[in-house]
N, C-alpha and C positions, 0 to 999 in steps of 0.2 A: 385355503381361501384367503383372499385378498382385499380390503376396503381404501377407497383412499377418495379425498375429494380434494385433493393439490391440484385444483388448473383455474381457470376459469369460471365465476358463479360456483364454484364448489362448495358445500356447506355438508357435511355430518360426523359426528365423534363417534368412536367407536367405545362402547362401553365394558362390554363382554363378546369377545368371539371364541374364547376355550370351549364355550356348553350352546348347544341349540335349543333353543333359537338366539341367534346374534341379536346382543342389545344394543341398539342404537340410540344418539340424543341427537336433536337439529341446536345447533349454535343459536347464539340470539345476536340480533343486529350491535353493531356497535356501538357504546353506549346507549342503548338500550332495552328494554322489554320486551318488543317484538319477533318472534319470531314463529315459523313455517313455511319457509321456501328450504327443501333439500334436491341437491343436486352433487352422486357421485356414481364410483365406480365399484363393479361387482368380481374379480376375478375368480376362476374354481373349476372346476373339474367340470366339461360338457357332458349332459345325461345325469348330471347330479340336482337335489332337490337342497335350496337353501332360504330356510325358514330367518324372516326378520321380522324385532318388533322395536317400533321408534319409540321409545319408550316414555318420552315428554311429549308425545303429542295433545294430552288431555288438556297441556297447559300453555297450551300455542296460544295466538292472538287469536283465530278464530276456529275453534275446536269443534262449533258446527258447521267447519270446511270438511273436516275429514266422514261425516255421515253420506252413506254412498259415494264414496270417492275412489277410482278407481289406478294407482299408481300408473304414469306417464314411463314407459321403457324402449331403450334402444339397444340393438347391437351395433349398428353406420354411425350413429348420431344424427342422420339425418330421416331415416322411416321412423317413428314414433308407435307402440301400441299399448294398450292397457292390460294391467295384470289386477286380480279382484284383489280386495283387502277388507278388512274389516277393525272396527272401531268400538272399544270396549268402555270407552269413557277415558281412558286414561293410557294407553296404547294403540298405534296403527301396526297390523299385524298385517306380514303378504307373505306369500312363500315366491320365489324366483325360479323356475326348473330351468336349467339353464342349457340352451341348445349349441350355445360359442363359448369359447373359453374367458369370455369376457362380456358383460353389459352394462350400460349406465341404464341411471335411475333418476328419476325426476319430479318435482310439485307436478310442472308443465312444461312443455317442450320448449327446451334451452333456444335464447337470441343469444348468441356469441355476443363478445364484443371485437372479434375481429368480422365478425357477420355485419355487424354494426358498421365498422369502416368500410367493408367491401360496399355496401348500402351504398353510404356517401359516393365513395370512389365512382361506383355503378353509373349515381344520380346523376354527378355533375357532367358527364360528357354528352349530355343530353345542352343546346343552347339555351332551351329553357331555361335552364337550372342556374341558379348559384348557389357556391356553397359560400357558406360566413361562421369563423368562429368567433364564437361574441365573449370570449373568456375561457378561462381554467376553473377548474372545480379546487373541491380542496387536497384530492390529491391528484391535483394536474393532470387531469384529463380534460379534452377540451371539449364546452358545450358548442353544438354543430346547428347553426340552421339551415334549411334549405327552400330560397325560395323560386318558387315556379313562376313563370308568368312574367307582363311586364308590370312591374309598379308603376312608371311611374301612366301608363295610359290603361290601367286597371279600373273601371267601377268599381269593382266590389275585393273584399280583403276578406279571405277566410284562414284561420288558423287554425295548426291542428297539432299538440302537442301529446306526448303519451311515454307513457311508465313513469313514471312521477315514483311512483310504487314500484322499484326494479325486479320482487319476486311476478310482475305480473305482465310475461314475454309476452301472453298474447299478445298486449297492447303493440309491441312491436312488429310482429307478424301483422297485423295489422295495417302498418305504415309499410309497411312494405309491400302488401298486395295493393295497398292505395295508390302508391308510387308505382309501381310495374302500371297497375291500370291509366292513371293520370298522363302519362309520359308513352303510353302504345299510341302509336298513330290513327290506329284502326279501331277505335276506342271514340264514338262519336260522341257519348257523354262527356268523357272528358275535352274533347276539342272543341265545343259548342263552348262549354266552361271558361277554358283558358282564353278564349276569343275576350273577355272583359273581368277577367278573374284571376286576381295575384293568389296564391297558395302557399301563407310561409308555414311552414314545417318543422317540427323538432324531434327527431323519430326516438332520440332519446333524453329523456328530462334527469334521469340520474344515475351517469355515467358511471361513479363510484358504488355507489350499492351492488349496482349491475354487478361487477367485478368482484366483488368482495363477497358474492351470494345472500346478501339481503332479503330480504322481505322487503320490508314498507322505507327507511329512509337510508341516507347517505352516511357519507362518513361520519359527519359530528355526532350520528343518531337523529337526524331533523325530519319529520316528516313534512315533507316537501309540500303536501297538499295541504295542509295546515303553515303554510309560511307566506301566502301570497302576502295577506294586508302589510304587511312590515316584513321583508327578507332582508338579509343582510350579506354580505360577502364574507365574515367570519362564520356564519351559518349555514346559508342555504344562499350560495353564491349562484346556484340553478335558476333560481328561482328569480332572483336580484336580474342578473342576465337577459333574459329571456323577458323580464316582465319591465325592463327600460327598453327594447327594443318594439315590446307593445307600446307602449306609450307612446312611441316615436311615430311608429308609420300608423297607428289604429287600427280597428278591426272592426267588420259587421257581423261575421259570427264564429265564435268559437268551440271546438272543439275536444275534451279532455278525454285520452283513449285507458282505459281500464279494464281490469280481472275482479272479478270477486269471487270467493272463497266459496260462499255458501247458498248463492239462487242459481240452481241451474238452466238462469234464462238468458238473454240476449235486452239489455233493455237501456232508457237514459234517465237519468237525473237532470232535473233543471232546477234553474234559480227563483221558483217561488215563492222564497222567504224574505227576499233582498228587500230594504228600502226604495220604494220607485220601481214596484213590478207591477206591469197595467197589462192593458187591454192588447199592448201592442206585444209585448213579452208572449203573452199566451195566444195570441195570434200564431204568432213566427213559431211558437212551440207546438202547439198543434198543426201549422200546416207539417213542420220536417214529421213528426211521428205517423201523422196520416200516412206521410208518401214514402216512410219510411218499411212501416207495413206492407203499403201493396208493391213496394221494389222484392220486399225480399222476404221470405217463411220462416228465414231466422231468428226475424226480432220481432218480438212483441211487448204489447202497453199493459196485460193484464197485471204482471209482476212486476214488484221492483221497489224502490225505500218510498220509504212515505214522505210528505210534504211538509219543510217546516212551515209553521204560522205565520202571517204579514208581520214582517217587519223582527222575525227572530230567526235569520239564516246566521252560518257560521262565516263570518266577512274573511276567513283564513283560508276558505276551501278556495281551490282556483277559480271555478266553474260562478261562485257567486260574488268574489271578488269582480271579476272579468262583466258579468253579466248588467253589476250596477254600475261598474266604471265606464263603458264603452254604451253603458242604455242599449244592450240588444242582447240576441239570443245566446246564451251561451249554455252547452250543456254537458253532460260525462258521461258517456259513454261502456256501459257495464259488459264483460263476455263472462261468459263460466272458468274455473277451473276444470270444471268435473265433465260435462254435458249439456247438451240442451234439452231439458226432457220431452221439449217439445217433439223432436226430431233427431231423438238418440241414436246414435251410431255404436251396434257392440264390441268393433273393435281399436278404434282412436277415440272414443268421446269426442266433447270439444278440443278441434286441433287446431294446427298451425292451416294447415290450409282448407278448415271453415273458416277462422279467423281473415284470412286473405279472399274468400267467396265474399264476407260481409262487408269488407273495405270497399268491391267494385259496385257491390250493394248499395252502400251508402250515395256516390254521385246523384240519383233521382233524388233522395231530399235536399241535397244541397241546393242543387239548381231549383227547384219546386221552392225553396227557401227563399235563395236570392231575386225570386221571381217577383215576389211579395215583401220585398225589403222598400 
C-alpha cells in the first residue's frame, strides 16, 4: 500500500501504515490553526479492504463537519462517489475496498487549479468576456477576473466572487456551472440579463490555499473573509485586489459563493447586522430568497446562521463589508459539504454538478432582484 498527497490541493501525513488501520493526520493551514480539507491518493492491491482512521479529526476547525459525513472518492478524478464513515469524537474512520489499483480521496470533489486556468482560458473566447489580472498573490499566482457584458452601457453591475475559503471547491463548481450557463446562447435567462447587465466574476478568491490544500486561508495564514475592512498586499493581497477594483467600477449586488462544513442545506446569509440596514436591504433580500425558492428545491430559507443584532455585524466579513459600503444587497451564499438532506442523493451526496444545477438556479433571483433595484 501506497499514500501520497504530492500534486495539487494535496493535504495528509501518514502516521502509521505497518498495522491496520493506517493512521492518518490532515496538515493545518499555513501559519495556522485551521485545518479539514484532505485531498490524496490510495495505492493497493484491487479486491483488497483498506481500513483508515484520520486520526486528528476530533480537533479540526469544524468537527461537527464530520457528523454524517460521507468521504468524497474517485478512481478518473473526474466521477466522484461516497464511501460511509464514521465519527467517534476524535477520529474519522472509513474502510476503502478497493476495486482499481489506485483511488483518490477527498473533503469534496477537487477544483484543480489547472481546471481553474482551463475556466478562464474556456471563458475568454467568448466576446463577451474579458479576462483581467489585477495582481499576484503572495506566491505569485495571479488573481483572475472575468467580466461579462458591456460595462460601459450596463444598468446594472452584479458581482460574484467565491472560495475565499479554498477547502470549499463547491464554491468553484459553482462558478463554473454559472459561467457555462451565463455565456450558452440558448440560455434565455441569461441573454435577457446580459442585455443591460455587467457580471464581473472572480471564480477564484484564493489562488494559494487552493494549491497548497488549505482549508480556510492563504499563504500568510489570512482568512481572507475576515480581511475585507482593512486588507493589505503583505496579507491578503486577494482581497486588496479585487476590493479596489469594487471601488472603481461599483456594484448593485453582490454575491459571496461558499461550503459549509456542518448544515446540510443550501442557504444565504445576509448583511443584517451592518450599520445603515433598512427597509430597502430587506426588501432586495427577501425578494432574491422568495424567487430563489420557487426557481429551484435545492435552496431553502428554513436553515442557516442566525442574525447578528442592529448595528453588531462583523465589518471584516465580505458580505457585510460590501453590503454597507455599496448601500445594497449583498449576500453568501452557503452549499453542504456532506448533502442536502433535503433531497439526499445515496450515492454522490452534495456534488460537483448539483453544485452547477444551483448556479443555473440562481439566474431567476438575480433578474427578479435587479427588477426591484
Amino acid at each position: 500500500m501506497y499514500i501520497t498527497s504530492d500534486f495539487d490541493s494535496g493535504n495528509i501525513e501518514v502516521i502509521n501504515a505497518e498495522s491496520s488501520p493506517v493512521q492518518l493526520a490532515i496538515r493545518k493551514d499555513n501559519n495556522s490553526d485551521f485545518y479539514q480539507w484532505f485531498h490524496f491518493r490510495l495505492e493497493g492491491e484491487a479486491g483488497n479492504s483498506y481500513p483508515l482512521h484520520i486520526v486528528n479529526a476530533g480537533k479540526s476547525a469544524y468537527p461537527e463537519g464530520w457528523e454524517n459525513y460521507r468521504v468524497c472518492a474517485s478512481y478518473d478524478r473526474h466521477n466522484w462517489f461516497r464511501i460511509p464513515a464514521e465519527y467517534n469524537g476524535e477520529s474519522l474512520d472509513f474502510t476503502v475496498d478497493l476495486d482499481r489499483p489506485a483511488i483518490y480521496l477527498a473533503y469534496f470533489a477537487p477544483f484543480s487549479w489547472e481546471r481553474h486556468l482551463d475556466l478562464l482560458a474556456w471563458a475568454q473566447l467568448d466576446d463577451r468576456v474579458q479576462l483581467e489580472t489585477l495582481g499576484k498573490t503572495l506566491d505569485g499566482r495571479d488573481m483572475s477576473l472575468l467580466t461579462v457584458g458591456d460595462a460601459k452601457t450596463a444598468k446594472h453591475r452584479v458581482w460574484m466572487i467565491a472560495r475565499q475559503h479554498p477547502g470549499e471547491t463547491m464554491a468553484e463548481w459553482f462558478v463554473e456551472g454559472f459561467l457555462e450557463a451565463l455565456l450558452d446562447d440558448a440560455n434565455a435567462s441569461a441573454q435577457a440579463l446580459l442585455r443591460d447587465t455587467v457580471f464581473y466574476i472572480v471564480p477564484n478568491m484564493n489562488p494559494d490555499g487552493s494549491v497548497r490544500g488549505h482549508l480556510r486561508t492563504n499563504a500568510a495564514g489570512a482568512n481572507l473573509n475576515r480581511e475585507w475592512q482593512d486588507p493589505s498586499m503583505e496579507r491578503s493581497p486577494e482581497v486588496y485586489l479585487v476590493r479596489e477594483k469594487m471601488l472603481a467600477v461599483g456594484g448593485d449586488l453582490f454575491l459571496d459563493i461558499h461550503g459549509d462544513e456542518a448544515l446540510p442545506f443550501n442557504f444565504v446569509a445576509a448583511c443584517e447586522g451592518i450599520p445603515g440596514y433598512d427597509e430597502r436591504h430587506a426588501m432586495l433580500e427577501e425578494t432574491f430568497k422568495r424567487a430563489f425558492v420557487a426557481a429551484s428545491p435545492d435552496f431553502q430559507t428554513e436553515r442557516g446562521y442566525g442574525t447578528s443584532n442592529p448595528g453588531c455585524a462583523n465589518m471584516t466579513v465580505a458580505t457585510n463589508w460590501l453590503g454597507h459600503q455599496f448601500r445594497t444587497l449583498a449576500l453568501t451564499l452557503e452549499m453542504p459539504f456532506k448533502d442536502n438532506d433535503n433531497l439526499p442523493d445515496p450515492v454522490e451526496g452534495w456534488s460537483p454538478a448539483r453544485c452547477k444545477q444551483l448556479a443555473r438556479d440562481i439566474f431567476f433571483p438575480i433578474r427578479e432582484t435587479l427588477k426591484v433595484l
